[in-house]
KOLMAR-371674 format. One record per residue (C-alpha): residue in one letter; z negated, x negated, y negated; residue number from 1. Coordinates in steps of 0.001 Angstrom, whole numbers, plus 524288, in hexadecimal, padded with zeros to 5 digits. Last residue first. Layout:
# KOLMAR-371674
node marba A | z Z | x X | y Y | vonu NUM
...
//
This chain:
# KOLMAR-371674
node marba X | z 83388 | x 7767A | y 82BCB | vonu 198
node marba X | z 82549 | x 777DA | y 832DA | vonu 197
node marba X | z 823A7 | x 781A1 | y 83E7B | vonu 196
node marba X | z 81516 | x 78473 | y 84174 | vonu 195
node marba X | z 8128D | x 78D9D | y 84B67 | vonu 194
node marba X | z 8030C | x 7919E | y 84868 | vonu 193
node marba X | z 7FE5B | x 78CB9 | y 83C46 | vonu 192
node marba X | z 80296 | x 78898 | y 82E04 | vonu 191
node marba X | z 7FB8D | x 78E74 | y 822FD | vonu 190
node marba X | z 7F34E | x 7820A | y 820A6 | vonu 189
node marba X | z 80146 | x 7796A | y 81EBB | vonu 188
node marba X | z 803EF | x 782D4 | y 8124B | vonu 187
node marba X | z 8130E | x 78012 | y 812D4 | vonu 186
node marba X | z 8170D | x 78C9F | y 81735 | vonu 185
node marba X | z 81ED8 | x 7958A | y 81F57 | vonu 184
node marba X | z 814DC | x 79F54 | y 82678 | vonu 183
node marba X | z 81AB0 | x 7A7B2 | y 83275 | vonu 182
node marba X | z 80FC6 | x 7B132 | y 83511 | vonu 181
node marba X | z 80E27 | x 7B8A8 | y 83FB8 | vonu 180
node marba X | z 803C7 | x 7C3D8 | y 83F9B | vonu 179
node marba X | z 7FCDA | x 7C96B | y 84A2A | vonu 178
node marba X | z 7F26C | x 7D04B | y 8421D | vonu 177
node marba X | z 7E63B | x 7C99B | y 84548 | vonu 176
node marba X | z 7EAD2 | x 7BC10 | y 84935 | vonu 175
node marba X | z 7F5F2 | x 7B9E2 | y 83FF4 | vonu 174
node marba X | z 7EE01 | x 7BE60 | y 83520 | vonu 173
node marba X | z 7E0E2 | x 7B5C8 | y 83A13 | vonu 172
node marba X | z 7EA6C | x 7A9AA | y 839CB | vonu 171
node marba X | z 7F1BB | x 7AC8B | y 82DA3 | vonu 170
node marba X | z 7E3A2 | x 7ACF1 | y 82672 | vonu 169
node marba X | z 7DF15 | x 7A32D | y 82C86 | vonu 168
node marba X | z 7EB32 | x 79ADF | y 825B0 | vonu 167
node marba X | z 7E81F | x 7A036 | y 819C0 | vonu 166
node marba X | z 7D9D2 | x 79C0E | y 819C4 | vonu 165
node marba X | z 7E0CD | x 78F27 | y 81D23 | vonu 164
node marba X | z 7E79D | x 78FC9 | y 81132 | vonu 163
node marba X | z 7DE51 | x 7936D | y 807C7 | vonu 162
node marba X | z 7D90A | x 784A9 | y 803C2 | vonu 161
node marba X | z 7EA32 | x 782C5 | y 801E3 | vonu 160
node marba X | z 7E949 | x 78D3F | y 7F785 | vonu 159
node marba X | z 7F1C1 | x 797C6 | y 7F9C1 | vonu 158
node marba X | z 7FE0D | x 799FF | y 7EFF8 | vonu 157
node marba X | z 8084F | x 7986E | y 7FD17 | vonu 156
node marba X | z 80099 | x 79F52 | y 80551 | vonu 155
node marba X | z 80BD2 | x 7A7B4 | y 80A71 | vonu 154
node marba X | z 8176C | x 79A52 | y 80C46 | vonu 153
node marba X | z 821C4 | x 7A3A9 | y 812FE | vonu 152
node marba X | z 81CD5 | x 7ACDD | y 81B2E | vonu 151
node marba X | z 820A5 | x 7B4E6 | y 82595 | vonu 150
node marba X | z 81770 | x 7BF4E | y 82B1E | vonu 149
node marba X | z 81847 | x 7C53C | y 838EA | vonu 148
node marba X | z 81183 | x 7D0C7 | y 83EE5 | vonu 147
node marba X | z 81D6C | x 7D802 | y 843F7 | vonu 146
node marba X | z 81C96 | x 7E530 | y 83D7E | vonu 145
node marba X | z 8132C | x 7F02E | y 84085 | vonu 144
node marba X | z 8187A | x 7FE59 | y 83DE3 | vonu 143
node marba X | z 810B6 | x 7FEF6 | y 833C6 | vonu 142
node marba X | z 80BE1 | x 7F3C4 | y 82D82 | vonu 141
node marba X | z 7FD9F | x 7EDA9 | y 82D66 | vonu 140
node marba X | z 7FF7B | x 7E21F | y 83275 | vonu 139
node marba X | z 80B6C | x 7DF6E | y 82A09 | vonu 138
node marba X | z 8057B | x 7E447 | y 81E89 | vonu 137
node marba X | z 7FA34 | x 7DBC6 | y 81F6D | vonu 136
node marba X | z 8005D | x 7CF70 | y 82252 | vonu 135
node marba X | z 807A1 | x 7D112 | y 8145D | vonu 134
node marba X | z 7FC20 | x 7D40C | y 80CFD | vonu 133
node marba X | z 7F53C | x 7C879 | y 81416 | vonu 132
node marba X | z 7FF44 | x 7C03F | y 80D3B | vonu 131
node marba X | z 7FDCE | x 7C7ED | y 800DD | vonu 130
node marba X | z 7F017 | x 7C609 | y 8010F | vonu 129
node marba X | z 7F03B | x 7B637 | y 805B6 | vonu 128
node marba X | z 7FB72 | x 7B351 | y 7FA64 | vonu 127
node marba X | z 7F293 | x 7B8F6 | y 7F1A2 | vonu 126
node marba X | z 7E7C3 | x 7B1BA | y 7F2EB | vonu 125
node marba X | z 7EFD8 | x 7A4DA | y 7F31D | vonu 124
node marba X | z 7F60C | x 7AAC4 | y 7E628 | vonu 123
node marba X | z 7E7E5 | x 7A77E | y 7E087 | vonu 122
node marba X | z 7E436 | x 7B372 | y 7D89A | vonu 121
node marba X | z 7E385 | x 7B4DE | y 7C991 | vonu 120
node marba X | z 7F0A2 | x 7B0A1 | y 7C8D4 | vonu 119
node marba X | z 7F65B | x 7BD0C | y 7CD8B | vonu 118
node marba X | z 7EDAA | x 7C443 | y 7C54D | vonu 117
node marba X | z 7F2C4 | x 7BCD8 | y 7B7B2 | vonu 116
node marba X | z 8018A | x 7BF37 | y 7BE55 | vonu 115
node marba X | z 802E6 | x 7CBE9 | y 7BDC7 | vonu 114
node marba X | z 80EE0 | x 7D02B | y 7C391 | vonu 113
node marba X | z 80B52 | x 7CABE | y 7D267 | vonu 112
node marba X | z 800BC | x 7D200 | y 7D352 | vonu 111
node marba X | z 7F8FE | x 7CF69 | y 7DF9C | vonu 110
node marba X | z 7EE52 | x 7C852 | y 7D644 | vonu 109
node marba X | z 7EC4D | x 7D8BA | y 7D30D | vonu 108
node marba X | z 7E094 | x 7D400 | y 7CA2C | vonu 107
node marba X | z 7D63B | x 7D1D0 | y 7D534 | vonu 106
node marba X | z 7CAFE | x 7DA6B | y 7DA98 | vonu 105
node marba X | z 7BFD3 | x 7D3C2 | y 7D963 | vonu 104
node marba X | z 7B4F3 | x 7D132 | y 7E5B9 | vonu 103
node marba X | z 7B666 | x 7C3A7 | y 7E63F | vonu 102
node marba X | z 7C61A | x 7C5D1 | y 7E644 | vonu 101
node marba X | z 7CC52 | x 7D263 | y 7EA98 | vonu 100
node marba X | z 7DAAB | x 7D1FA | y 7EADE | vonu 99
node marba X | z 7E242 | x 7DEBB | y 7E853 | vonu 98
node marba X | z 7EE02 | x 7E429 | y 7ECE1 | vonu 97
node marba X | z 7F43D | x 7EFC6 | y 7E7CF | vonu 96
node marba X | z 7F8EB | x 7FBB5 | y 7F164 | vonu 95
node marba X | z 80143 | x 80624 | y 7EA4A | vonu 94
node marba X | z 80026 | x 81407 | y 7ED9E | vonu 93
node marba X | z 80C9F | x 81D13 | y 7E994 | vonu 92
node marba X | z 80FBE | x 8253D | y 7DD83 | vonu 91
node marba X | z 811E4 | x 81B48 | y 7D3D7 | vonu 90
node marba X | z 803F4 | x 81494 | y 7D71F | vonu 89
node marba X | z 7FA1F | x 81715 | y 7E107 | vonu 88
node marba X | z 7EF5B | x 80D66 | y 7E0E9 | vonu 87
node marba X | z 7EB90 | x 806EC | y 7ED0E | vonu 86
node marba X | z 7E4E6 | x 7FA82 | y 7EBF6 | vonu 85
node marba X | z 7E5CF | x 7EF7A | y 7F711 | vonu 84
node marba X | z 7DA85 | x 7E6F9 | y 7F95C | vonu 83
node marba X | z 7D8DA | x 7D817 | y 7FDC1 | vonu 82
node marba X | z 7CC99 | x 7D16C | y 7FB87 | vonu 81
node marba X | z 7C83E | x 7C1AB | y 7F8B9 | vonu 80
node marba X | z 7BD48 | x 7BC77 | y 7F876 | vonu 79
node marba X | z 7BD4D | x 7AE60 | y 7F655 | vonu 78
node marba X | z 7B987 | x 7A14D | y 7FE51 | vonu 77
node marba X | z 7C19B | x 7A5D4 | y 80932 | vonu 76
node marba X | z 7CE2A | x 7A843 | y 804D3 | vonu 75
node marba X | z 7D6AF | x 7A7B1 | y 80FE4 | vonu 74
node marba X | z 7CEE8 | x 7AFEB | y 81A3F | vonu 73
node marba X | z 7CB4D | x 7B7C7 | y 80DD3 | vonu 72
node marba X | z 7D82B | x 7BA97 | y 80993 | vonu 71
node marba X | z 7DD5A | x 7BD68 | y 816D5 | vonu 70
node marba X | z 7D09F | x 7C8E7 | y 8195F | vonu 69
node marba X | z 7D3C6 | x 7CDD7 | y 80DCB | vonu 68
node marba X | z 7E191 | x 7D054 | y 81193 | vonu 67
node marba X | z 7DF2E | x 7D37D | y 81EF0 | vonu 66
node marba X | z 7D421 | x 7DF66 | y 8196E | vonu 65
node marba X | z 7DBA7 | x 7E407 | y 80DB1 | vonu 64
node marba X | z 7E7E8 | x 7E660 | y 813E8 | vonu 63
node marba X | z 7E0F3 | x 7EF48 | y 81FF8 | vonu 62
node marba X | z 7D741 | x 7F65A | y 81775 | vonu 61
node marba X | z 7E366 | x 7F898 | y 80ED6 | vonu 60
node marba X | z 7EB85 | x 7FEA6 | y 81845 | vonu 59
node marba X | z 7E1C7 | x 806E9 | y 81D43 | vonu 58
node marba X | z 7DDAD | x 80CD0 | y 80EF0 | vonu 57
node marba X | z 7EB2C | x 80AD7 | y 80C19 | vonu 56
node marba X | z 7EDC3 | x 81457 | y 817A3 | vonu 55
node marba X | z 7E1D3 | x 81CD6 | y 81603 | vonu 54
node marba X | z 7E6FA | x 81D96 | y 807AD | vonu 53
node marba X | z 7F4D5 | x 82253 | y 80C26 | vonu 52
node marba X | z 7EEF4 | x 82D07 | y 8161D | vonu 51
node marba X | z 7E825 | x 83369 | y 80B23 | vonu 50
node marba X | z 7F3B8 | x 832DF | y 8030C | vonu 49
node marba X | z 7FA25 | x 837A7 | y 80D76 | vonu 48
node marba X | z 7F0A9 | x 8445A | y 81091 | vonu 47
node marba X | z 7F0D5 | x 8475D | y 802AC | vonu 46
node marba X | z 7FFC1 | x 848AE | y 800FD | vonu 45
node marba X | z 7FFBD | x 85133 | y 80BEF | vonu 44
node marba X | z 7F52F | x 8594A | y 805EA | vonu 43
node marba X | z 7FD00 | x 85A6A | y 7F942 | vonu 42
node marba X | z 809FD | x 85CE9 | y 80121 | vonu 41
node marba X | z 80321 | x 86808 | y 80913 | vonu 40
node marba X | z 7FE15 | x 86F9B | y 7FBD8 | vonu 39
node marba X | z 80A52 | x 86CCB | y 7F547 | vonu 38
node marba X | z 8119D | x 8732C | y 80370 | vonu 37
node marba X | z 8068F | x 87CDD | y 80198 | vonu 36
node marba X | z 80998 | x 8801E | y 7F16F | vonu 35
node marba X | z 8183C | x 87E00 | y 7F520 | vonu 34
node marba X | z 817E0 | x 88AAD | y 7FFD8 | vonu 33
node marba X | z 80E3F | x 8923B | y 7F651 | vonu 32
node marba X | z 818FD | x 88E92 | y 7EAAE | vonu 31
node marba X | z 8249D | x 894F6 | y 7F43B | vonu 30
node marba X | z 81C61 | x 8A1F5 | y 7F7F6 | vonu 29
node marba X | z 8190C | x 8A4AD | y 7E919 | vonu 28
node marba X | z 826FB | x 8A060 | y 7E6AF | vonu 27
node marba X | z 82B2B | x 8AB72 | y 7EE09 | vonu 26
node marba X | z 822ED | x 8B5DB | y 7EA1F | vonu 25
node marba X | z 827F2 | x 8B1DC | y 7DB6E | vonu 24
node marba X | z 8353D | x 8B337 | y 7E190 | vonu 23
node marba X | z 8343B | x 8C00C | y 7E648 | vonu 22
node marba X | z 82B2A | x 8C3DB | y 7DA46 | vonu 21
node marba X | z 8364D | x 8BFBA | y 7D25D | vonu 20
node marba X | z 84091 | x 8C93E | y 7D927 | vonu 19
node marba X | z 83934 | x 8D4B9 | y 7D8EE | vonu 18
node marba X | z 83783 | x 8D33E | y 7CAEB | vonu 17
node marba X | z 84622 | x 8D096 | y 7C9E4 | vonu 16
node marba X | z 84830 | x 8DC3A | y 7D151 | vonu 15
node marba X | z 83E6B | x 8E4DC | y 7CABE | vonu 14
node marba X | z 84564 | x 8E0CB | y 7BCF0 | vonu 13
node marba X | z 8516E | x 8E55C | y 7C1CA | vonu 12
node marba X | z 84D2B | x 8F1E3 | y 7C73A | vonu 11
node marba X | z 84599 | x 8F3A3 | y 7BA2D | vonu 10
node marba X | z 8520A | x 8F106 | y 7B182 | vonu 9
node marba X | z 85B36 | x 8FAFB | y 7BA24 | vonu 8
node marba X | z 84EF5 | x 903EC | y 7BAD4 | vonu 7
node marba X | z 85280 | x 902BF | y 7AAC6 | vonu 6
node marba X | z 86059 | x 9039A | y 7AB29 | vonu 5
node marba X | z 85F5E | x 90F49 | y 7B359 | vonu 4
node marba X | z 85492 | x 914A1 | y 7AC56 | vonu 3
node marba X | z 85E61 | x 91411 | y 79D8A | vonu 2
node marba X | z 858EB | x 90D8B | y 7928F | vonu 1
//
C-alpha cells in the first residue's frame, strides 16, 4: 500500500475520531444538564407530595371532625366516627370514606356496588355522612362559595327517633358555619325556621 493512501486512511480515521470525542464531550455536558434537571424534578416532586399529605392531612382533620361530630349529635346512643382513607391508586391519591362504629371500622357501607355492606348499615347513617359530606366541602372550598344547601327530602331513610337529632344537627350547622339550608320534606321534625307548606 502506497503512504499517501495510507496518511489518506489515518487522516480520515483522526477526523472521525476527532469527531466522536466532540460529540461524546457533548453529551457528557447534555446528560449532566438532565442528571440536575432529574435531580430538580425528583425534589420537586418531593416537595408536592409532601405538600399533598399536609393537605389531606388538613383536609381530613377538618371532614372527619363535622362529620363525626353530625353523627353523634344524631346518633346518640352509638358511637359513631367519620374517617377518610387515602390510598393512591392509578397514579393519583384517592380518598375512601369510612364509618367507624363502636370502635370497628365498617365494610365500605359507602359502597354502593356491594350491596351485603350497604345493608350492614342503617341508610339513616348514611344519609347523615354524606349529608355532612356535602356541608363539608362547601365550608371548606376554595375560593368560598355562597354557603347554601338545597335539599330535597335528605333524611329520607332516618328513623323518625333520629329526627330531632337531625334537626340539631341543621341548627348547630347553620349556626357555626353560616349555612342556609332550603329543606323540602315531609319529615314534620325537620321543619324550622320560615316554613312554607305547598
Amino acid at each position: 500500500m502506497n503512504v499517501h493512501v495510507l496518511r489518506q486512511r489515518v487522516n480520515k480515521t483522526k477526523t472521525n475520531y476527532d469527531l466522536a470525542l466532540a460529540q461524546f464531550r457533548k453529551e457528557t455536558k447534555n446528560l449532566v444538564v438532565v442528571e440536575e434537571r432529574l435531580k430538580d424534578i425528583k425534589e420537586a416532586q418531593h416537595i408536592t407530595q409532601t405538600v399533598a399529605q399536609t393537605i389531606q392531612q388538613q383536609a381530613h382533620k377538618k371532614i372527619a371532625r363535622v362529620v363525626t361530630a353530625c353523627l353523634q349529635t344524631v346518633f346518640t346512643d352509638m358511637d359513631y366516627k367519620f374517617k377518610l382513607k387515602f390510598e393512591r391508586k392509578r397514579n393519583r391519591t384517592e380518598a375512601t370514606p369510612v364509618l367507624i362504629k363502636d370502635g370497628h371500622e365498617l365494610a365500605n357501607p359507602f359502597d354502593k356496588t356491594e350491596k351485603d355492606n350497604r345493608s350492614s348499615e342503617s341508610g339513616g347513617v348514611l344519609d347523615i355522612a354524606g349529608f355532612t359530606c356535602q356541608v363539608a366541602a362547601i365550608v371548606l372550598s376554595k375560593p368560598p362559595i355562597r354557603p347554601i344547601l338545597i335539599m330535597d327530602e335528605p333524611f329520607k331513610s332516618l328513623s323518625v327517633e333520629y329526627r330531632q337529632g337531625a334537626r340539631q344537627m341543621i341548627q348547630m350547622l347553620a349556626k357555626d358555619f353560616g349555612i342556609q339550608f332550603v329543606i323540602v320534606t315531609h319529615q314534620t321534625e325537620l321543619m324550622m325556621g320560615k316554613v312554607v307548606e305547598l
